[in-house]
C-alpha positions as protocol buffer text, in pm:
chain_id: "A"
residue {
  index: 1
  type: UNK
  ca { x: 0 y: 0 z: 0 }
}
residue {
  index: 2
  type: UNK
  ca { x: 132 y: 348 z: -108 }
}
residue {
  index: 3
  type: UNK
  ca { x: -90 y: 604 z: 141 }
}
residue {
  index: 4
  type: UNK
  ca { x: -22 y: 970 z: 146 }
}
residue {
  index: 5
  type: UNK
  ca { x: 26 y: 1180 z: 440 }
}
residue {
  index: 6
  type: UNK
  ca { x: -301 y: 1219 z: 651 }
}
residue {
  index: 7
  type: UNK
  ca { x: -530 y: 1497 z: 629 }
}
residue {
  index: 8
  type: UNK
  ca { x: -730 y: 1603 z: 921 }
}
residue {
  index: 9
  type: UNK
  ca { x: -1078 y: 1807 z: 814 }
}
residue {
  index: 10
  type: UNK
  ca { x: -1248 y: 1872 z: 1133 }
}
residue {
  index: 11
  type: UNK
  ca { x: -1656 y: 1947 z: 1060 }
}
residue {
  index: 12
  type: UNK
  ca { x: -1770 y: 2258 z: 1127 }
}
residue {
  index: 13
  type: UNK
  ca { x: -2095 y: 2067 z: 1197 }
}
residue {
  index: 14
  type: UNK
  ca { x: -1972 y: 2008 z: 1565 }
}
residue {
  index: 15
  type: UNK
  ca { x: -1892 y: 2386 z: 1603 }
}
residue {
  index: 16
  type: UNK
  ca { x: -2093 y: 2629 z: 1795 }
}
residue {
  index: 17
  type: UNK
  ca { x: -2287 y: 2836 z: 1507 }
}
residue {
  index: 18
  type: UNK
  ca { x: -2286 y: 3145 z: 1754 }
}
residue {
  index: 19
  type: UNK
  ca { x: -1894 y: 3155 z: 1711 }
}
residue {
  index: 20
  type: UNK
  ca { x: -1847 y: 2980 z: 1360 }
}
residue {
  index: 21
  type: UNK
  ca { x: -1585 y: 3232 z: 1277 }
}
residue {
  index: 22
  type: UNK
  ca { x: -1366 y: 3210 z: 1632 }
}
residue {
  index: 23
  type: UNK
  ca { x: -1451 y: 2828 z: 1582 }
}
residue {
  index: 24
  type: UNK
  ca { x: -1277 y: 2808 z: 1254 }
}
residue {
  index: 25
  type: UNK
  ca { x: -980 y: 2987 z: 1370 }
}
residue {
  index: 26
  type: UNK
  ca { x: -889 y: 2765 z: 1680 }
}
residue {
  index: 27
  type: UNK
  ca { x: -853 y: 2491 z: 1428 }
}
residue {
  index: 28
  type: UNK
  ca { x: -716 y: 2688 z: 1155 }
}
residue {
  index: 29
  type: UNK
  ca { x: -287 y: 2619 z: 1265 }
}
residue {
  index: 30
  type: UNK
  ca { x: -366 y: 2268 z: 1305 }
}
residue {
  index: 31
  type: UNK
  ca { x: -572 y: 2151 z: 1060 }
}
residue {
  index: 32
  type: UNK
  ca { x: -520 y: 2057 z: 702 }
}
residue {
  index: 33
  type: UNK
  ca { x: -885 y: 2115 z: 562 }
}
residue {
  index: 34
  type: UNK
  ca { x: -1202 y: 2244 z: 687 }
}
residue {
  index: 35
  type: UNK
  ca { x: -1493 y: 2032 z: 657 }
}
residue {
  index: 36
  type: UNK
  ca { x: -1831 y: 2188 z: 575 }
}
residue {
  index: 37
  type: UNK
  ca { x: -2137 y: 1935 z: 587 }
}
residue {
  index: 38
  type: UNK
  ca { x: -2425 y: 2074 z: 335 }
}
residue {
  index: 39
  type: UNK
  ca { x: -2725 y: 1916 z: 394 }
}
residue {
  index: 40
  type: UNK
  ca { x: -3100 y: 2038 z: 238 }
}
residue {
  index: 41
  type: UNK
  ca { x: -3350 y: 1818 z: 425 }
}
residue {
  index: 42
  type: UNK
  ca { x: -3386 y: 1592 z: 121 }
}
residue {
  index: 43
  type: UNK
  ca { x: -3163 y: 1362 z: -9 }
}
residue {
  index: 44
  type: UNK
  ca { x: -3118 y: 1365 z: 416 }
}
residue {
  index: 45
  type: UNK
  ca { x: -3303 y: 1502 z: 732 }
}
residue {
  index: 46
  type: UNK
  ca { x: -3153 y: 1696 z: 851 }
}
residue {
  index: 47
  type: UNK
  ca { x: -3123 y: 2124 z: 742 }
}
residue {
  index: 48
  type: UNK
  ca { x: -2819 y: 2262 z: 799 }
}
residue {
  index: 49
  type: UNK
  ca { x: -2595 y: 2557 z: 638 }
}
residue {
  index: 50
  type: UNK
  ca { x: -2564 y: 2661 z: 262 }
}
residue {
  index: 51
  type: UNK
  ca { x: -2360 y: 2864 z: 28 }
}
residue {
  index: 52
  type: UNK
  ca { x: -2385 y: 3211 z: 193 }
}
residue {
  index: 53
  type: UNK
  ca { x: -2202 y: 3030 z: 503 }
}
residue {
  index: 54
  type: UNK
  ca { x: -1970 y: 2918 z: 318 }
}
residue {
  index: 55
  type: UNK
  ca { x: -1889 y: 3257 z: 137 }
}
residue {
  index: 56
  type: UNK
  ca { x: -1883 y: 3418 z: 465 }
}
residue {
  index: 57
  type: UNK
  ca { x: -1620 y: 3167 z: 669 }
}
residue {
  index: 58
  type: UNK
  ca { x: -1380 y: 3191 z: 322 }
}
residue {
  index: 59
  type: UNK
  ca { x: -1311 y: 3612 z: 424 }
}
residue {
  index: 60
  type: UNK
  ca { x: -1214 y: 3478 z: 780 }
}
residue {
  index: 61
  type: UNK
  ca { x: -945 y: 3175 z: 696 }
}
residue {
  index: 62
  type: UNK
  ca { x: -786 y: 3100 z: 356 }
}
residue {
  index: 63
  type: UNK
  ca { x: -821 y: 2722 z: 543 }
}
residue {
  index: 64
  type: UNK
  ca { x: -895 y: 2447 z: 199 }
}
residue {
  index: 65
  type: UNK
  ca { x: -1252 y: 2438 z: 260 }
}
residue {
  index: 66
  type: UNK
  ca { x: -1360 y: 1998 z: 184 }
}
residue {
  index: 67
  type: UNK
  ca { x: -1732 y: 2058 z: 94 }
}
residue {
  index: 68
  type: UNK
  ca { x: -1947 y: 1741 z: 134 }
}
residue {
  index: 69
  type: UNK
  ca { x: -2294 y: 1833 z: -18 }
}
residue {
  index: 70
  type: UNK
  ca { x: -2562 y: 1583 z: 125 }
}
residue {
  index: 71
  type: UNK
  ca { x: -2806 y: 1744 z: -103 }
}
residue {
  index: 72
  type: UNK
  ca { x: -3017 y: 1619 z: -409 }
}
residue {
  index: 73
  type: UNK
  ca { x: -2920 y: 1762 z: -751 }
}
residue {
  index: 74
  type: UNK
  ca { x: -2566 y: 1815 z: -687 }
}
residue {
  index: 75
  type: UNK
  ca { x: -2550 y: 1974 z: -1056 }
}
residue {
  index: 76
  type: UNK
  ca { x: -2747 y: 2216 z: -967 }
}
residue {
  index: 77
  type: UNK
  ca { x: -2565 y: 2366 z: -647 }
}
residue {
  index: 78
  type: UNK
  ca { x: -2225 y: 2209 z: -647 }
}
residue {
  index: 79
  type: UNK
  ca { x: -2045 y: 2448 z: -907 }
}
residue {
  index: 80
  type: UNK
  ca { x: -2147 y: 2764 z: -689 }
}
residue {
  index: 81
  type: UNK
  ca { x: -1930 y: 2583 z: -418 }
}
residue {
  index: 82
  type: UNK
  ca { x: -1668 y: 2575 z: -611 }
}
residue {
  index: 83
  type: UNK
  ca { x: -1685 y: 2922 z: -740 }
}
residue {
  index: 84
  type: UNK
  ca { x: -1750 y: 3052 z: -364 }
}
residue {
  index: 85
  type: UNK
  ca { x: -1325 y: 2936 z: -363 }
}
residue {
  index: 86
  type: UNK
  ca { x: -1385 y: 2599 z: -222 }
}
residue {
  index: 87
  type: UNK
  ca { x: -1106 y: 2347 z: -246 }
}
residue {
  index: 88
  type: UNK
  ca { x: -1267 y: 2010 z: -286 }
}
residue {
  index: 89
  type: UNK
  ca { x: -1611 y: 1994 z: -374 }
}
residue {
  index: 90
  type: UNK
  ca { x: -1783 y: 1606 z: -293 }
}
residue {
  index: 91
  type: UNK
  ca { x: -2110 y: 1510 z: -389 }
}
residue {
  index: 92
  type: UNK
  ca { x: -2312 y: 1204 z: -348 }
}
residue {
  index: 93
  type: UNK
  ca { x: -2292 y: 882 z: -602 }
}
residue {
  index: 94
  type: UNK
  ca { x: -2677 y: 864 z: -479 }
}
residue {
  index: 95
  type: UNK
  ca { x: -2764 y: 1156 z: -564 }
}
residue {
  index: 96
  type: UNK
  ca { x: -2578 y: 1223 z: -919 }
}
residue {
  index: 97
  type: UNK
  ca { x: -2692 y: 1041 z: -1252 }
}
residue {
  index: 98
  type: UNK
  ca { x: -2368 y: 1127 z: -1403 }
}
residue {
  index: 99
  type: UNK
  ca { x: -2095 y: 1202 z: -1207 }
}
residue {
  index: 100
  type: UNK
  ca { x: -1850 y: 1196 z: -1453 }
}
residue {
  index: 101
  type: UNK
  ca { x: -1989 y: 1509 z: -1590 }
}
residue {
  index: 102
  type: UNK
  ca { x: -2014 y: 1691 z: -1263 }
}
residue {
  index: 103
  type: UNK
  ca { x: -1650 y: 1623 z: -1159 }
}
residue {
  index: 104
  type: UNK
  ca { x: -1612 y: 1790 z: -1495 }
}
residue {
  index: 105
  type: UNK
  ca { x: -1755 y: 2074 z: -1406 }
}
residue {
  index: 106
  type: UNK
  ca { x: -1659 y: 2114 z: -1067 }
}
residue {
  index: 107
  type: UNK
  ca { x: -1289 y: 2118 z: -1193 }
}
residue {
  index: 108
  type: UNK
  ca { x: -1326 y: 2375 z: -1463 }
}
residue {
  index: 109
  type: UNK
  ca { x: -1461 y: 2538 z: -1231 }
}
residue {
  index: 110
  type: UNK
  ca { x: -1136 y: 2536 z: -1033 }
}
residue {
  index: 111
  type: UNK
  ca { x: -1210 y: 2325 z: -738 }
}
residue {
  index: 112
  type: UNK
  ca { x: -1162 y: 1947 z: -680 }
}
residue {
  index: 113
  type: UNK
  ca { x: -1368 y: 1666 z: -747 }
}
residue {
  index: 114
  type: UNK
  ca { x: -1522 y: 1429 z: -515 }
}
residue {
  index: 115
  type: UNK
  ca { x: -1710 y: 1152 z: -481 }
}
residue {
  index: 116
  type: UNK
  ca { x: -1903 y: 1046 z: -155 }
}
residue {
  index: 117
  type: UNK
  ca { x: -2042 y: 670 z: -86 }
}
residue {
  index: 118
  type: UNK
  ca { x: -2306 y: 646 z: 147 }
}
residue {
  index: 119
  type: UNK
  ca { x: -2337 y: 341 z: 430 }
}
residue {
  index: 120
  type: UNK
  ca { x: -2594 y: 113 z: 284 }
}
residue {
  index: 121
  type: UNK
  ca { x: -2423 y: 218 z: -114 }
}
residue {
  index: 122
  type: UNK
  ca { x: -2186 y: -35 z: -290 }
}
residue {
  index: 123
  type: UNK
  ca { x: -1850 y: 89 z: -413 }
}
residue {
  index: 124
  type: UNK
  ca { x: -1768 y: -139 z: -666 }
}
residue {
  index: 125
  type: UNK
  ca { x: -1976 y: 11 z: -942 }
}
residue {
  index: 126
  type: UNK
  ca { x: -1774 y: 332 z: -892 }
}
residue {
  index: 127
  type: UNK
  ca { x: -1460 y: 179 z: -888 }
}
residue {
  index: 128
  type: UNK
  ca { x: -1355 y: 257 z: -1283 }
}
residue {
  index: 129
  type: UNK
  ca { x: -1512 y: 592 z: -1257 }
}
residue {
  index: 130
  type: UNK
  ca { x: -1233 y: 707 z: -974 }
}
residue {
  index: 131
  type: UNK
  ca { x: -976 y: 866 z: -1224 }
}
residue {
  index: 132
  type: UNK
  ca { x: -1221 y: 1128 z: -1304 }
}
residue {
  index: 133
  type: UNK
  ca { x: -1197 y: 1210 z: -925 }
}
residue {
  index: 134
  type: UNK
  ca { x: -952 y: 1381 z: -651 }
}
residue {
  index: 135
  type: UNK
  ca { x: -1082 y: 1226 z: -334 }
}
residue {
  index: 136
  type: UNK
  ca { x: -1317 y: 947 z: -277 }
}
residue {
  index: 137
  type: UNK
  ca { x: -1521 y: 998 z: 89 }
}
residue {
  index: 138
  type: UNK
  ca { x: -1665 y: 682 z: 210 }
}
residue {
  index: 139
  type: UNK
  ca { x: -1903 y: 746 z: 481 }
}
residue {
  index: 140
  type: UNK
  ca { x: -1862 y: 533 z: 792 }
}
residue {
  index: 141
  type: UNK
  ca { x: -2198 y: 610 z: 911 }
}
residue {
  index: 142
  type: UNK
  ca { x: -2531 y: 653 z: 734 }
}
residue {
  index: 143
  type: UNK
  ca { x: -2499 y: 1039 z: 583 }
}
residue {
  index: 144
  type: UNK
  ca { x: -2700 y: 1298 z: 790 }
}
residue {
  index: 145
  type: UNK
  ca { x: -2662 y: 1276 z: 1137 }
}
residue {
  index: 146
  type: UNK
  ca { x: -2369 y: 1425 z: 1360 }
}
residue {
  index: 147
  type: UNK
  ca { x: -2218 y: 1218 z: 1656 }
}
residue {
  index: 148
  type: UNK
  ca { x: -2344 y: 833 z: 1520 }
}
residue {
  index: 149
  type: UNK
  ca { x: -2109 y: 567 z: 1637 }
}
residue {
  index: 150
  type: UNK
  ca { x: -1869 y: 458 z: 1402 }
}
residue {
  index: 151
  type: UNK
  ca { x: -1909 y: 149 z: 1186 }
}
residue {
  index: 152
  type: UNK
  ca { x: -1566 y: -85 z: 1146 }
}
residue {
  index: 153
  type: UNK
  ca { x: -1765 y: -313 z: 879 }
}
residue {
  index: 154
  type: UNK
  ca { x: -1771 y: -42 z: 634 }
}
residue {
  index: 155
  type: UNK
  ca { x: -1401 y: 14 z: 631 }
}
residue {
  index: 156
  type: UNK
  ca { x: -1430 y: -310 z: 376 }
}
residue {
  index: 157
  type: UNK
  ca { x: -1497 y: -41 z: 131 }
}
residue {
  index: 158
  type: UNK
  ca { x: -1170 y: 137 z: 233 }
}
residue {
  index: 159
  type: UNK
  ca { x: -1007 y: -115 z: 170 }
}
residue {
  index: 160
  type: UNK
  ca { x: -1153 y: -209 z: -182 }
}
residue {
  index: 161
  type: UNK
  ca { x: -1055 y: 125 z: -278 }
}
residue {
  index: 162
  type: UNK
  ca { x: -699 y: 130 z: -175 }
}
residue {
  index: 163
  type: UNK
  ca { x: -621 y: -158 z: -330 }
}
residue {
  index: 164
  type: UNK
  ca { x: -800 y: -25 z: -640 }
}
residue {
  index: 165
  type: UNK
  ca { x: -607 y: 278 z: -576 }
}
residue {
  index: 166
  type: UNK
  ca { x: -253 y: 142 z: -552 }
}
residue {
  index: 167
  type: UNK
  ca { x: -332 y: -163 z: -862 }
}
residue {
  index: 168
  type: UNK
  ca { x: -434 y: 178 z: -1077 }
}
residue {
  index: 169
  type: UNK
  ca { x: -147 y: 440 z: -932 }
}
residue {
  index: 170
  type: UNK
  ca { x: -454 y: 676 z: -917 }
}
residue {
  index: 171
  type: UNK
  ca { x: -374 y: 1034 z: -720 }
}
residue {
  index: 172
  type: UNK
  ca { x: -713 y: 992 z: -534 }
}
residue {
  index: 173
  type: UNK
  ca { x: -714 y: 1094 z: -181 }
}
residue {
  index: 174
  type: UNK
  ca { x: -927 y: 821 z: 76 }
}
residue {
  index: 175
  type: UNK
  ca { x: -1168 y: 1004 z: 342 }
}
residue {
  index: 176
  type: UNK
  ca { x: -1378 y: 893 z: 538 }
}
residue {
  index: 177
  type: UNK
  ca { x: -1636 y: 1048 z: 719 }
}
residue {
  index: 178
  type: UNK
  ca { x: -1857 y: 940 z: 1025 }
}
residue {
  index: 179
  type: UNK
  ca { x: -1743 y: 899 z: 1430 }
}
residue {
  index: 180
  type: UNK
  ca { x: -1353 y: 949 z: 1359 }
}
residue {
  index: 181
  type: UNK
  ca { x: -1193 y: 1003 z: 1690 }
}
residue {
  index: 182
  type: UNK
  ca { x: -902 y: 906 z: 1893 }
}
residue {
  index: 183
  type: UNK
  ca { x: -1041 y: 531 z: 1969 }
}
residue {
  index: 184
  type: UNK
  ca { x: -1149 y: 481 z: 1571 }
}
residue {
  index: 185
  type: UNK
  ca { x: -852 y: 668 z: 1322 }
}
residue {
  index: 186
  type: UNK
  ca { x: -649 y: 387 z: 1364 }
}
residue {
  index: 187
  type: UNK
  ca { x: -865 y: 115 z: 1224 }
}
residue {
  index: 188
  type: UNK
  ca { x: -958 y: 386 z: 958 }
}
residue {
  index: 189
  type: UNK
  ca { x: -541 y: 453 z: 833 }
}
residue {
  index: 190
  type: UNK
  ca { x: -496 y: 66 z: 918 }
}
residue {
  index: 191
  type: UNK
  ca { x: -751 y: 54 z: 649 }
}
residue {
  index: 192
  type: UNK
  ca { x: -589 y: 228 z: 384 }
}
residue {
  index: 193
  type: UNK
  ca { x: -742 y: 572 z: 468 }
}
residue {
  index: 194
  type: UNK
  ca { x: -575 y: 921 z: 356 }
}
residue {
  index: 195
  type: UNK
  ca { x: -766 y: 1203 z: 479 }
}
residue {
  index: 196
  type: UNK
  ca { x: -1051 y: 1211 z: 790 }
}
residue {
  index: 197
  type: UNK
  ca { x: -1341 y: 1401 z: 898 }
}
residue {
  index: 198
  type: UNK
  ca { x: -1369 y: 1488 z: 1298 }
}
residue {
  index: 199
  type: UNK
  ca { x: -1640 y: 1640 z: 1390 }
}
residue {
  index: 200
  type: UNK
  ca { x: -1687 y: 1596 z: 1784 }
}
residue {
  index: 201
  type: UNK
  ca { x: -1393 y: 1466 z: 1878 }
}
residue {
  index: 202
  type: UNK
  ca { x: -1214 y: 1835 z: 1783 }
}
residue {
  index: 203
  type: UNK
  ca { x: -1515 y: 2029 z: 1869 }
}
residue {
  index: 204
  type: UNK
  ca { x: -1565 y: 1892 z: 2182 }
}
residue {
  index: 205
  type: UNK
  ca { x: -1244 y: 1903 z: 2320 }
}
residue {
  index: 206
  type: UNK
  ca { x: -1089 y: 2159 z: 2557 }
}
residue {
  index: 207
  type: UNK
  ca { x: -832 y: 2214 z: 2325 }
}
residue {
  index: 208
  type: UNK
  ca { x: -918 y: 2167 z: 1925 }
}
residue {
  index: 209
  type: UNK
  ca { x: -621 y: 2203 z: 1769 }
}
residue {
  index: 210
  type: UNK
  ca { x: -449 y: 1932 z: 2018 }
}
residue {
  index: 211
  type: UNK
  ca { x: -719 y: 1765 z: 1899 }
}
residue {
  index: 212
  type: UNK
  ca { x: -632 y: 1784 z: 1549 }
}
residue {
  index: 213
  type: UNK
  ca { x: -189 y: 1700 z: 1639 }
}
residue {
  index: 214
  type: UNK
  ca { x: -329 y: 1405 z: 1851 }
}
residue {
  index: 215
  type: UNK
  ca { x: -560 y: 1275 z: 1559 }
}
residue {
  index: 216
  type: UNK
  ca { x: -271 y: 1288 z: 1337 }
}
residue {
  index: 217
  type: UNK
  ca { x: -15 y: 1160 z: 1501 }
}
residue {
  index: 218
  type: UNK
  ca { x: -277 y: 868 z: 1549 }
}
residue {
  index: 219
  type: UNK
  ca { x: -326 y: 816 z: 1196 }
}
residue {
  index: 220
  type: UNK
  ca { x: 91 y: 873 z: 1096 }
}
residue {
  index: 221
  type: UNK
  ca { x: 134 y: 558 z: 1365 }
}
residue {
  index: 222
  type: UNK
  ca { x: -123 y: 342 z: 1204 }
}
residue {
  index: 223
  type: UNK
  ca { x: -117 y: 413 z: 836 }
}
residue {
  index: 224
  type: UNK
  ca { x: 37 y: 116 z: 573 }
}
residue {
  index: 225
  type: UNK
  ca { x: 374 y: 102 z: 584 }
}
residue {
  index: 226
  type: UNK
  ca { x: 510 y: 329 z: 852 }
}
């Protein structure tokens, strides 16, 4: 296994809204990206924040904002995330009829491209569309719902995809995405995971950027090969 250095994205969805701004900038030394959950009450329950959000937390950091839209028609909305100066830009395989298209667009549009698998969602079938994309978030929870207990089962699908990775010398970063904290990154970089989404575990901690060090450090010690 060839993995890349981790990335920690801690989720803003564990911040305090009152203080997204001072929230963003206690992580903003430690972490690598910023994680912004988009969700419409649609394609998932819950309601949560949208593109003016977004616009407004990119004049406070210059942070890579990691966009995961949990919304339905992804064509539709993704593109203004990317022009908003978003770095990565995922949308759901559920939720896109041609995905191809939209990583298209979300890359000429100057952002990157991913592509997000839900629990309950096979990866295989998106296995030979993965050169069309930058990072690949598998969701080790069912997409929607903040502070869910992490599912080891699903890291199968990690694993599919590094191997698929490493047989195909792809440049895809592996995130995943759903009760990542100090007792669970482990089993996630054992896995063959690049890149992880914290939500709780940084938020919630007296210190979040210690948070962010410790989560790394976990995941250097764990990942393939070190």
């Amino acid at each position: 296994m060839t993995v890349p250095p981790p990335i920690v994205a801690p989720s803003i969805l564990a911040a305090d809204f009152a203080r997204l701004a001072e929230e963003v900038r206690a992580v903003q030394d430690a972490a690598d990206w910023l994680h912004v959950d988009v969700m419409d009450n649609h394609f998932v329950p819950n309601l949560t924040i949208g593109l003016p959000v977004v616009q407004s937390l990119r004049a406070v950091t210059e942070m890579p904002f990691d966009v995961h839209l949990m919304i339905e028609d992804p064509r539709r909305w993704a593109p203004g995330y990317a022009d908003a100066g978003a770095y990565n830009v995922t949308f759901h395989a559920e939720a896109c009829d041609d995905p191809v298209a939209l990583a298209k667009d979300l890359r000429s549009a100057g952002a990157k491209a991913g592509l997000a698998i839900d629990r309950d969602t096979p990866i295989e079938p998106y296995l030979d569309l993965l050169p069309s994309f930058d990072t690949l978030l598998i969701m080790t929870i069912k997409a929607g719902f903040g502070g869910q207990r992490f599912i080891p089962q699903l890291l199968d699908k990690v694993r599919t995809a590094r191997r698929h990775v490493d047989t195909g010398h792809l440049e895809l970063r592996i995130e995943v995405d759903g009760g990542i904290a100090a007792d669970t990154i482990e089993q996630a970089a054992s896995a063959g995971a690049d890149a992880f989404v914290a939500g709780t575990a940084v938020y919630g901690a007296a210190d979040p950027a210690q948070a962010v060090r410790h989560l790394r450090a976990l995941a250097e010690r764990a990942a393939p090969g070190a």
